[in-house]
C-alpha positions in Angstrom: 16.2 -6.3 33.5 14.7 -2.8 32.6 17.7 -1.6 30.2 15.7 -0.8 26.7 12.2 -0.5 28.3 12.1 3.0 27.4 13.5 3.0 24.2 10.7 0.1 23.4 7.9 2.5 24.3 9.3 5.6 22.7 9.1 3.1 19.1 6.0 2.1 20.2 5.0 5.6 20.5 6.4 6.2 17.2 4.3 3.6 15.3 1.2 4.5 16.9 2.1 8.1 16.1 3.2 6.6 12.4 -0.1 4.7 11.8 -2.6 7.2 13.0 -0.9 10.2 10.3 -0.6 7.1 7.8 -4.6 7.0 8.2 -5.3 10.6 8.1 -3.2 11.0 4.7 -4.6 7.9 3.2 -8.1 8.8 4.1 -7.9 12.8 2.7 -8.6 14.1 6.3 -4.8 15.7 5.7 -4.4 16.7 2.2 -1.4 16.3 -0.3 0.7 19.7 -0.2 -0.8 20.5 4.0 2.0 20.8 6.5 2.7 19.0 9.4 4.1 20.6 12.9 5.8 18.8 15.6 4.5 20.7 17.8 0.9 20.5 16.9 1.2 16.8 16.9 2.7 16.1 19.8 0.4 18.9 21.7 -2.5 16.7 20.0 -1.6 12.7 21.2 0.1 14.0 24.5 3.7 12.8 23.5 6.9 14.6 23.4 8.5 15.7 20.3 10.8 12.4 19.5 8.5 10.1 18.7 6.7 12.0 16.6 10.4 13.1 14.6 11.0 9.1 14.3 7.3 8.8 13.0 7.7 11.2 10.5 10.9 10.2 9.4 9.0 6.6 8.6 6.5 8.4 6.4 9.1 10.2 4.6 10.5 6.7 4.0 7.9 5.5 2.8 6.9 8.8 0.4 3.9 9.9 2.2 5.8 13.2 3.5 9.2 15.7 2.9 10.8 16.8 5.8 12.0 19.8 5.7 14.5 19.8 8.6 13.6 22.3 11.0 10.7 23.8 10.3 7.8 21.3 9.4 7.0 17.8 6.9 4.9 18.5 3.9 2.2 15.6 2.7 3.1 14.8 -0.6 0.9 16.0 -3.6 1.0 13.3 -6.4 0.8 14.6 -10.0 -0.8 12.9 -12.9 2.7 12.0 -14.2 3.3 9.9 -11.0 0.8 7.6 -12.1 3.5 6.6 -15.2 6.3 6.4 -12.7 4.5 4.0 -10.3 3.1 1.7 -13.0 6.8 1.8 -14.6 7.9 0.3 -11.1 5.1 -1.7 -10.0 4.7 -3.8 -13.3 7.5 -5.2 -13.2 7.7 -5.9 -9.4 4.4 -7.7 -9.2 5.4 -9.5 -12.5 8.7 -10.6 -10.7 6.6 -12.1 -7.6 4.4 -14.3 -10.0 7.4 -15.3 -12.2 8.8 -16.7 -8.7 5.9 -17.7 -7.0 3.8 -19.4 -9.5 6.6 -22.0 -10.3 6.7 -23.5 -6.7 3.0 -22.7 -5.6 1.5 -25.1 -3.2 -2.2 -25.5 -2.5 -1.4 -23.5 0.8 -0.4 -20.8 -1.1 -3.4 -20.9 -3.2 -5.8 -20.7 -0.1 -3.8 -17.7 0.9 -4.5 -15.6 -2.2 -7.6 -17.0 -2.2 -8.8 -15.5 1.6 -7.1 -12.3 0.3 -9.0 -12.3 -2.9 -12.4 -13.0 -1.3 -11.8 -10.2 1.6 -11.3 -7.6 -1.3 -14.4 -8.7 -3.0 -16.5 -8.7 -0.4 -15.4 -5.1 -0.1 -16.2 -4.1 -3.5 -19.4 -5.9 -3.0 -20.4 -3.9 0.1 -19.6 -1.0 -1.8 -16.9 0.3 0.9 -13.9 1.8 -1.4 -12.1 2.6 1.5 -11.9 -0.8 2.3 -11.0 -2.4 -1.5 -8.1 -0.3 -1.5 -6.9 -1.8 1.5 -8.0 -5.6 0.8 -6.6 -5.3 -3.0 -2.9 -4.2 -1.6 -3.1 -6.8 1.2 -3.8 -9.5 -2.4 -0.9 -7.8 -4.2 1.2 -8.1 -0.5 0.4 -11.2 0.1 2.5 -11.8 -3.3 5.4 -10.7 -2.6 5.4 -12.0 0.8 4.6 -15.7 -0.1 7.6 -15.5 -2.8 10.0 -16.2 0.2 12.6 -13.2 -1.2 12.4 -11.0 1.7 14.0 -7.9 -0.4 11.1 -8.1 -2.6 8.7 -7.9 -0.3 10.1 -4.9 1.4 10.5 -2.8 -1.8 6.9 -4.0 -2.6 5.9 -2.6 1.0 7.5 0.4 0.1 6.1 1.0 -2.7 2.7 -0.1 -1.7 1.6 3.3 0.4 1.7 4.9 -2.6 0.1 2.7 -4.5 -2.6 2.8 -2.0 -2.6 6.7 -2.0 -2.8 7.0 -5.7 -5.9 4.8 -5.8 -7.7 7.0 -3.3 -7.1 9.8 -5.6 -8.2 8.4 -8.6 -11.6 8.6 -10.2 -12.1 4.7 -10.4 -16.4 3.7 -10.8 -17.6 1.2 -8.3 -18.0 -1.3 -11.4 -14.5 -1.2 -12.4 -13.5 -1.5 -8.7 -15.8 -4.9 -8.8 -14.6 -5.6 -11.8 -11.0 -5.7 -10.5 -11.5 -7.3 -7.5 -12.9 -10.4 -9.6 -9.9 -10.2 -11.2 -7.5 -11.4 -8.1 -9.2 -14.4 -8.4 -8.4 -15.2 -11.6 -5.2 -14.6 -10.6 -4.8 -16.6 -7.5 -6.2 -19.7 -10.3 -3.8 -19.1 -12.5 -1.1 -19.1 -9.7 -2.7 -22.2 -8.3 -2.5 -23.6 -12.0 1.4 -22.8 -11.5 0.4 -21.4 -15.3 3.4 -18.9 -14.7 2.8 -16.8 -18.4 -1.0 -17.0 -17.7 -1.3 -15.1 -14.6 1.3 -12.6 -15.6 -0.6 -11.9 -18.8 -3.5 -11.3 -16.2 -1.7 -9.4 -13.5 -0.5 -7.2 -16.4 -4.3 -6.5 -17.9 -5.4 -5.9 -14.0 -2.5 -3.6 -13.4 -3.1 -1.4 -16.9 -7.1 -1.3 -16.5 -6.2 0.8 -13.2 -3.0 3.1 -14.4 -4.4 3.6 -17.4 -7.6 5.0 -16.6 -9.3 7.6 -14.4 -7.6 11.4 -13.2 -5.8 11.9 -9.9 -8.3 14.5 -7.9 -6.8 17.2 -5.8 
């Protein structure tokens, strides 16, 4: 049976589309504020104009673009005063996670934070930024995820591009990114400890030493 085929490759189309601008925003090639054609992009991965609407609507979902119906999307620009708005969001979310993950965490959850933990240090100890960011949201996913509450872990996803945007922006020394990878460790002990009020104490001092330094870069 055939019926559905094509709408399963137009989405697939879409995702592809989807993760390939994801990439270009996240790694600067496309820069907040630059605007985004349909036409362009479609003329560029050989695709007609639907999947690449569907993609974009995803991104506007997920904050990385404004659509303005019409006429073109628009990457987002993020202003220094987004950094307070995110941490006044993503506080208490992760703080949640641990408050309802710690209580009930098995050794098999441990050994998952732990892989996590270790894949964003060996990152930081390579030296490859790009590749911190991604490991340390992958840790702070992996969460969520492992709480079980699947609402959670989708605001948490949704929230997360962001986050991961914002920390490419942000004047952060290769010392403090060590120093913060290290950190996941601790947590992912703490967890393990199921020492619920010690890893949110450390969650919360890993979360500040990030929003409350460095200076979003345009």
């Amino acid at each position: 049976m055939k019926w559905g085929s094509n709408l399963l490759e137009r989405q697939s189309l879409a995702d592809t589309v989807y993760s390939n601008i994801k990439d270009l925003i996240l790694t600067r090639k496309i820069k907040g504020g630059e605007r985004i054609l349909e036409d362009t992009v479609a003329k560029s991965f050989g695709v007609s104009r639907t999947p690449i609407r569907e993609a974009l609507r995803k991104l506007e979902k997920y904050g990385l673009v404004k659509i303005y119906p019409h006429k073109y999307a628009e990457v987002i620009k993020l202003e220094p005063r987004d950094r307070v708005h995110l941490m006044e969001v993503r506080e208490p979310m992760d703080i949640l996670a641990i408050q309802l993950l710690a209580p009930k965490a098995t050794e098999e959850v441990f050994e998952k934070l732990k892989v996590r933990a270790e894949e964003c240090m060996a990152a930081a100890d390579s030296g490859d930024v790009a590749a911190c960011i991604e490991t340390a949201s992958l840790f702070h996913m992996e969460i969520a995820k492992l709480t079980g509450n699947p609402f959670l872990y989708d605001m948490a996803q949704n929230l997360d591009v962001k986050v991961q945007l914002l920390r490419i922006l942000t004047f952060v020394s290769l010392d403090e990114i060590r120093e913060s990878a290290r950190q996941h460790i601790s947590i992912a002990q703490a967890i393990r400890e199921r020492n619920t009020d010690k890893a949110v104490s450390l969650m919360r001092n890993h979360l500040g030493s990030f929003y409350n330094k460095g200076e979003i870069r345009d």
